[in-house]
N, C-alpha and C positions, 0 to 999 in steps of 0.2 A: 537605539536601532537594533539590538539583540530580540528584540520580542518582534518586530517587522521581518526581519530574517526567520525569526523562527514558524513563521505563520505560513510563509511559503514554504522554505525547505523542507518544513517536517511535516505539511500535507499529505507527502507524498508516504510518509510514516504512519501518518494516522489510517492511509487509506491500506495500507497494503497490511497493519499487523490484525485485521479480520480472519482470525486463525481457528479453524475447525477443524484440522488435521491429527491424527492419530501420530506419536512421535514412532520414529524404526533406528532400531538401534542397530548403526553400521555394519556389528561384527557378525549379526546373527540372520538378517532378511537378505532376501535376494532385489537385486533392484529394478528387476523389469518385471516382477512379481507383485511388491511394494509399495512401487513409487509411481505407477502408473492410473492416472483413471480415466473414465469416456467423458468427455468435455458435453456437455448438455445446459449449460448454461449461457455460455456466450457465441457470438458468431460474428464476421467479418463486417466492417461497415457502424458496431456500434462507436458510439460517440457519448461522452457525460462529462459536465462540468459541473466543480464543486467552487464555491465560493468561501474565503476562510475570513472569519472577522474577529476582531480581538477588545474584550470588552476594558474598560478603566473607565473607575468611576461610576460604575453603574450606566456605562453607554456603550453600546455595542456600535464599534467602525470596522467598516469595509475595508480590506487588509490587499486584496488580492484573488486569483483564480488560479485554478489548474485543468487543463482538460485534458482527459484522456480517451483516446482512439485506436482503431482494430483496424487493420488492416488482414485478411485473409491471403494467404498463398496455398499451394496445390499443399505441403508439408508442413506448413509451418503459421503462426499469427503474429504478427507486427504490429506490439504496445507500443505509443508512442506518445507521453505525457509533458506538456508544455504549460512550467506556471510563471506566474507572471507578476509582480505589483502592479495595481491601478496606476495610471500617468500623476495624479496625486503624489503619491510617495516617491514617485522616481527620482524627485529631487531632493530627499531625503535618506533615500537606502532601494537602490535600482536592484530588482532582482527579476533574472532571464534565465530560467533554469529548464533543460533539458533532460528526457530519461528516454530510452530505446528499450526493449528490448524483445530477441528474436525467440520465440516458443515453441518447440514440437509439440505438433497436433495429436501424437498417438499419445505421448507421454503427460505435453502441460507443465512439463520442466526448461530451465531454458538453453537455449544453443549459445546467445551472444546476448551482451549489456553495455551497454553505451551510457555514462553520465555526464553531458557539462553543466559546472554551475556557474554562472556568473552574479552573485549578493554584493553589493559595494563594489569595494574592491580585489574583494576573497574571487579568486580562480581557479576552476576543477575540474580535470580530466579524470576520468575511471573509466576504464574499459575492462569486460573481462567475457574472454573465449572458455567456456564447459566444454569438458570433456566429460559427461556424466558416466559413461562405461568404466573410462579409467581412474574414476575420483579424483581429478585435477581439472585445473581452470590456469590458464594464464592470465595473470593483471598485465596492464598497463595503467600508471598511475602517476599524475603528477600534476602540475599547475595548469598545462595545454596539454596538448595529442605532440607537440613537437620536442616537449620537456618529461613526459613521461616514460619510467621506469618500468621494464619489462620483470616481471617475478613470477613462479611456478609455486601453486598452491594448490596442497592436497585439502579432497574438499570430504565431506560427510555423501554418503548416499541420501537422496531427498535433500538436497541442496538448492534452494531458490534464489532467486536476487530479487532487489527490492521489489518488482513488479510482477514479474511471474506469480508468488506468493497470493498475490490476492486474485488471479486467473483460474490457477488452483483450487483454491477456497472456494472460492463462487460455485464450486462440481459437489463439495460434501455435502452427504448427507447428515445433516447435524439432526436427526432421530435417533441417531446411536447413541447420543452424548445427554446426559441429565446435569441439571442445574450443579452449579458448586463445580462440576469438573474442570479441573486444569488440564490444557489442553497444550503440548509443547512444539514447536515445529525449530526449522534451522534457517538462517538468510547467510549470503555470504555480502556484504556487503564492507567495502573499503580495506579490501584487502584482509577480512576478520571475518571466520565465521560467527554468526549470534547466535544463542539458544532464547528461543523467547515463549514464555510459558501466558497464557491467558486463559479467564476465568470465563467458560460460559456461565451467563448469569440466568438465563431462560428466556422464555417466549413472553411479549407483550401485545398483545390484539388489544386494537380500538388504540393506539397510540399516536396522539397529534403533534404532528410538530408545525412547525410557524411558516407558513406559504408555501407549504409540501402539500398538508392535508391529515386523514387518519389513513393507517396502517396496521399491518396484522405482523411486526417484526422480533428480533432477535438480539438479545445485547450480551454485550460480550466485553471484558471488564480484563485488555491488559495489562501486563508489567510496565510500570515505567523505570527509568534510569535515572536517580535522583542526580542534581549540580544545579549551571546554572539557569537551567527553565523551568526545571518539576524540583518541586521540594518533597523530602523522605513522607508516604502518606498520600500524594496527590495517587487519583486514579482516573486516568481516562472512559470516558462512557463509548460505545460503539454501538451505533444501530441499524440492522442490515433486515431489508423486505424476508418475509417468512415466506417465500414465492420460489420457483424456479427461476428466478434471476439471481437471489441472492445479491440487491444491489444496496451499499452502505449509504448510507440518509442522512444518518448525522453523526459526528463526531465532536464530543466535546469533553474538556479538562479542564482545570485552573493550572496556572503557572507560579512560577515563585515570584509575578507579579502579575495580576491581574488574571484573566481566564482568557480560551480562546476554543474557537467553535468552528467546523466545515460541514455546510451546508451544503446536499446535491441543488444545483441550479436548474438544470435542464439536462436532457435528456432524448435522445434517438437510435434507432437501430437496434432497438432489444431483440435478441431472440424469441423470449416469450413476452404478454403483455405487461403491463405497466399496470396494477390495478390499485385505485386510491380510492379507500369505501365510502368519504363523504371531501 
């Protein structure tokens, strides 16, 4: 049941660690200097669903979905990503997992994060309020919203949470960056900041994948945390539209059993088009 759980939960990992960001080290930038860029890539109303399947055996099964959605307001955008297991597995390992989170439009960093998980019988609340001026956030953390533990955490300037990070992403311009570059960014996620380093691998035009089409994309090759899903040596593939969308297509890795893959499904409400060469 650990590989069904991981197929959902860590979707939400695969999609957001698309990092094309330049690292700023705390003591020396300024952060409204820094940490800010013009969002040109997404806009209110998008909508995309990724399909995650998990191969054994040389057969690739249908694990689940996550869709993520935009909501626009006068200041701010509202992520809001709901994954799911197929009614198949429910009876084997039910997962109903929620993510929020609230975005400044001038910044692209976030205001507020909201997590529940519901996998099995594993339950999770995470909440956390930015303070990005003041380099803190407060958590709320615990089993539900009615059992979790309030804590003050100083955070890094350029501090994202799980979803903001790839809203971000989706604005660089990765023409600054050549092949082989490692590229570093910060998430604060479960109460811990991470530092996560990933490899642009370069540009691939005329690149098919399996009832998407051909594409003109970008892949990008990050850190994993070796135990017990990635074994020391696994490396995730990532591959994001060479376009001003910037939209992730596929994602895939093996596992320290089997392999496991997320496919974009569908798609609506891009800012720019959607262009698939054959």
């Amino acid at each position: 049941m650990k590989v069904i759980k991981f197929l959902l939960s860590t979707i939400f990992v695969f999609l957001v660690i698309i990092l094309f960001i330049n690292a700023v080290d705390s003591h020396k930038h300024d952060l409204m200097h820094d940490c800010v860029i013009d969002n040109t890539a997404i806009k209110g109303g998008e909508k995309i669903v990724y399909k995650a399947y998990y191969n054994w055996e040389f057969v690739w099964v249908p694990a689940g979905e996550a869709e993520f959605s935009i909501k626009e307001n006068k200041d701010t955008y509202e992520v809001t990503v709901i994954g799911k297991t197929y009614k198949g597995y429910d009876a084997f390992f039910r997962v109903r997992d929620y993510f929020h989170s609230i975005i400044d439009k001038k910044t692209m960093y976030p205001r507020h994060f909201v997590r529940i998980v519901e996998e099995g019988n594993y339950r999770k609340f995470d909440s956390l309020v930015f303070n990005q001026n003041q380099l803190s956030a407060i958590s709320y953390n615990g089993k539900s919203r009615q059992t979790a533990k309030r804590k003050y955490i100083t955070i890094h300037q350029c501090t994202h949470d799980l979803l903001s990070v790839l809203y971000f992403m989706r604005n660089i311009n990765i023409s600054k960056h050549k092949p082989g570059d490692m590229i570093p960014t910060k998430i604060l996620f479960d109460e811990t900041i991470y530092p996560i380093k990933v490899k642009y691998d370069g540009k691939y035009n005329n690149y098919e994948i399996k009832d998407l089409g051909t594409f003109n994309t970008i892949k990008v090759i990050p850190d994993l945390v070796t135990g017990n899903v990635f074994k020391d040596g696994n490396k995730m593939n990532v591959y994001v539209t060479n376009d001003e969308n910037k939209l992730p297509l596929l994602i895939e890795s093996p596992l320290s059993v089997g392999s496991a893959k997320a496919i974009l499904k569908s798609y609506a409400g891009l800012r720019h088009p959607f262009v698939v060469k054959k």
